[in-house]
N, C-alpha and C positions, 0 to 999 in steps of 0.2 A: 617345721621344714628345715630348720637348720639344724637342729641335732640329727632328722635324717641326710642330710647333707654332710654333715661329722661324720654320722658311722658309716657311709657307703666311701668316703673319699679315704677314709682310716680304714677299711678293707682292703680299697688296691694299693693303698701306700703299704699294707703288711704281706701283700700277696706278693706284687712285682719285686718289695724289699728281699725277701726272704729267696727269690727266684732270682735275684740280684749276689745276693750273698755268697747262696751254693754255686752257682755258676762260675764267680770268681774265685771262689776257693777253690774247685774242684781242678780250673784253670792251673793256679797258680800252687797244687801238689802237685801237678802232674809236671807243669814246668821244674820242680825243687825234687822231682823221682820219690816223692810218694807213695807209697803203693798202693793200689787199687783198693785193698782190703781195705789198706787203714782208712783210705780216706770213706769208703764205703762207709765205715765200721761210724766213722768219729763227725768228718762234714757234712755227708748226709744223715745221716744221725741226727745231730745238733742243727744242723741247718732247717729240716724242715719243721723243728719245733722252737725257731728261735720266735715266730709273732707270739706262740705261746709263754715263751720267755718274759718279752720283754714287757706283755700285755699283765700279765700275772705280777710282774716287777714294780710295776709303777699303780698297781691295784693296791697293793700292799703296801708300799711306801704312801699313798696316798690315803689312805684308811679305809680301804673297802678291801676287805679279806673277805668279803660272801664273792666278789666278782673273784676276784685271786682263785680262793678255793673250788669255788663255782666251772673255772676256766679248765683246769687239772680233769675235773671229776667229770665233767661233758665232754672234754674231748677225749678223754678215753670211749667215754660210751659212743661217742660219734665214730671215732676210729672205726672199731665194731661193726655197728647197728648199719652206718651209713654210706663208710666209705668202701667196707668190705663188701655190701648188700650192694653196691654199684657197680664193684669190678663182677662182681658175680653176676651181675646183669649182665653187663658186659661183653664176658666167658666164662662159661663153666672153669671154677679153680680147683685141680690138681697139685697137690703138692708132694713134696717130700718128708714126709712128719720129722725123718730123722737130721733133716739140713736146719730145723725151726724148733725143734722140741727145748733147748737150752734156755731158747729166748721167750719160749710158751709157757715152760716152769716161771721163768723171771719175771715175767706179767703178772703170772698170777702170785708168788711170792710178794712181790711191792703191794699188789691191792691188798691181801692177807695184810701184810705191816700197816696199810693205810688204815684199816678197819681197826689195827691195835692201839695205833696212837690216837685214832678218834675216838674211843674211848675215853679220852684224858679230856675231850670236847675243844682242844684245842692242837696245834701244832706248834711248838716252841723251836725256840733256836737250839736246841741241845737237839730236839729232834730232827731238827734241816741238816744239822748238823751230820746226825748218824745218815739219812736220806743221800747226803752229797759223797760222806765215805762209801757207802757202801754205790754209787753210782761208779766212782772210780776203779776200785774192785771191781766190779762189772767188766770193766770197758779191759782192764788190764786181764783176767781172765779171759773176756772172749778174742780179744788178740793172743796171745800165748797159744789157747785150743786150735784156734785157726789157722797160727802161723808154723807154730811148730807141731803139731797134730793132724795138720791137714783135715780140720773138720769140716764136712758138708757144706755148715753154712756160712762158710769161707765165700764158697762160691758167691754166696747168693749177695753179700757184701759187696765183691768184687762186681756184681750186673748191675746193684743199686746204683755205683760210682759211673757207670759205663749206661745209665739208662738215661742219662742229660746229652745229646750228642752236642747239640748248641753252646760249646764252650767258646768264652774271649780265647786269643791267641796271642794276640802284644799283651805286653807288661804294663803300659798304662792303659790300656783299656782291663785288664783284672784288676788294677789297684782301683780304676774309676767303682766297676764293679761291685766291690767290697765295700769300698767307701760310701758310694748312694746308698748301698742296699742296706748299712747300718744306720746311715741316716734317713731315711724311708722307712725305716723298724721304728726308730725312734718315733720321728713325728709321729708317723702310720697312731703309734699305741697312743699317743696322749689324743690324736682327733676322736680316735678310736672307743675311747673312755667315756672323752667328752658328752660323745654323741649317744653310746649307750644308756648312761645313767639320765641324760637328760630327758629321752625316746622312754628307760623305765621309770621316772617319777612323772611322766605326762601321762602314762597309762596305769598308774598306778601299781606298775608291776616290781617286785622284791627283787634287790640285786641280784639275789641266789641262782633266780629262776633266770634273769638275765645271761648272769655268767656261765650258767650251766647250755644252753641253748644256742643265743645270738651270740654270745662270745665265744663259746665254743670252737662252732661252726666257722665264724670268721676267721678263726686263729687256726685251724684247718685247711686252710686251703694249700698250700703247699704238697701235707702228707697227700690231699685228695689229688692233687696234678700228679706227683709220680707216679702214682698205686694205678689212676684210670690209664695213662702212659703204657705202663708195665704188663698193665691186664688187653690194652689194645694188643701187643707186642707178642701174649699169650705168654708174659713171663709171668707165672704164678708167683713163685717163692719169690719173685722180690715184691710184689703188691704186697702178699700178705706178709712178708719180715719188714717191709716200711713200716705200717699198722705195727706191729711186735716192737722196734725201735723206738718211734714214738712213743708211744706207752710208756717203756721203760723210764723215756729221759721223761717223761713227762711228770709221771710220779716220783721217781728218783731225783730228780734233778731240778726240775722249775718248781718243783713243789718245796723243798732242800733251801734252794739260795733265797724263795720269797721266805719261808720261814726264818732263815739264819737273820736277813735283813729287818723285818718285821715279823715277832708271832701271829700265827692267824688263827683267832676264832673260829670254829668250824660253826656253820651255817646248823642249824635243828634241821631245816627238812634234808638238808644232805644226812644226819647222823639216822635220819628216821624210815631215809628213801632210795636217795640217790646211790651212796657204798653199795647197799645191796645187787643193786642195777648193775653198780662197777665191778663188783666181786664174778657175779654172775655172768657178764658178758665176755669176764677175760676166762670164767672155766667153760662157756660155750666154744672161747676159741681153739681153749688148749682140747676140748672133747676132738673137736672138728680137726684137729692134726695128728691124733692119735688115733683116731679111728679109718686114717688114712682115706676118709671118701670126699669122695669130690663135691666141691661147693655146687650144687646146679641150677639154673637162673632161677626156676620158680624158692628155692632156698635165698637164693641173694633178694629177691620180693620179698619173701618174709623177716628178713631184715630191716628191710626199709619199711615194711608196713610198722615191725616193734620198734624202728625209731621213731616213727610219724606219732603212735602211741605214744611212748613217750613223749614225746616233747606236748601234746594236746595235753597231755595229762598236767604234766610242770607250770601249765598256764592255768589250765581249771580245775583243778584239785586242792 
């Protein structure tokens, strides 16, 4: 009862943190003239994967690289499977292939590199290394395209930043903002931890499967509040370039600094199982924006039914 008590109270503490966070920052660009892009492009970006940050951070430093890695590799597939198969519930999505295709190639490029360095069966700091540069590169090319290009999915940067309407207004209340929401990150991931691993050696269940699932999932909530938000609102392109963002940073970036910090071991059923899942769901998404058709509910069901699969599978398999 008390490691479920750990991981449900290490949920809201990573959910309201992170909904703590973006809010304040989003506040306090817009008070410093910001622009809409960037902050699209970089706070919501970074903001909605910061539980996956901090949760992956302190997995690693702590010695469990299967929950670390585990965290990475599920939430991409959740992104996908679960939170796309709900906005499609939702409403039918429409999008624009050519406002998302940049950020479609770079999902699927990152999973390709994930698949190359697991190979090596592990991730080193030389490889967080390359992971964190080439995240930068990213970030500085899609601004550049954006700002002086005026590319599409400018736009769609510019809605993500503009789909929170609920922003602080005073200055101590965004600095309070910022401040809980980092520290709400923090505690959130060590109750968070706590409670998971103690929840998987009561059930007898491998971190891996943990990390890939209930960790996941938990460290998702944020991307899954905007996306459902965005798909209420019938803003397609930015549900699904939230999904597309996270990803990015998710492989690029929280995978990049837990490695730089601690190498991590890659888990055997991820090298045997899970990549393939990840490889496959992010060329399902880039199919599904090239082929310019519309996601349609009974589609967004078969999403959710291939994540329900998986995850049944990851437990009894």
């Amino acid at each position: 009862m008390v490691d479920g008590l750990f991981f449900l109270i290490g949920i809201a503490l990573l959910t309201f943190g992170g909904e703590a966070l973006i809010r304040g920052s989003l506040a306090a660009a817009e008070r410093l003239g910001v622009s809409p892009l960037l902050s699209g492009l970089v706070i919501v970006g970074f903001g909605t994967s910061a539980p996956e940050l901090v949760v992956s951070v302190n997995a690693a430093l702590d010695g469990q690289p299967d929950i670390a890695i585990g965290n990475v590799v599920g939430s991409n597939i959740g992104n996908v499977l679960l939170i796309l198969g709900l906005c499609a519930v939702i409403t039918p999505l429409a999008v624009r292939p050519l406002a998302l295709k940049r950020d479609a190639i770079t999902v699927v490029a990152a999973s390709l590199l994930f698949l190359l360095l697991a190979a090596n069966h592990s991730v080193s700091r030389f490889d967080g290394l390359i992971l964190v540069s080439l995240l930068l590169l990213y970030l500085v090319w899609a601004y550049w395209t954006e700002r002086y290009q005026a590319a599409p999915s400018g736009v769609v940067h510019e809605a993500e930043a503009q789909a929170l309407t609920s922003k602080p207004k005073s200055i101590i209340v965004m600095t309070l903002a910022v401040g809980f929401g980092l520290l709400m990150l923090v505690f959130g991931s060590q109750l968070f931890l706590i409670g998971v691993t103690g929840l998987a050696r009561h059930f007898s269940v491998p971190d891996a499967v943990i990390g890939l699932t209930l960790v996941a999932v938990g460290t998702s909530l944020p991307e899954l509040s905007i996306s459902v938000i965005a798909a209420i609102r019938r803003h397609a392109d930015v549900a699904v370039g939230n999904i597309l963002g996270s990803n990015i940073v998710n492989l690029l970036g929280i995978l990049g600094v837990s490695a730089l910090l601690q190498p991590l071991p890659i888990p055997a059923r991820v090298l045997l199982f899970d990549q393939w899942i990840l490889l496959a769901t992010a060329l399902l998404l880039l199919m599904f924006l090239y082929t310019g058709r519309r996601l349609m509910r009974w589609e967004g069901l078969a999403l959710l039914a291939g994540y329900g699969l998986y995850v049944w599978f990851s437990f009894t398999a």
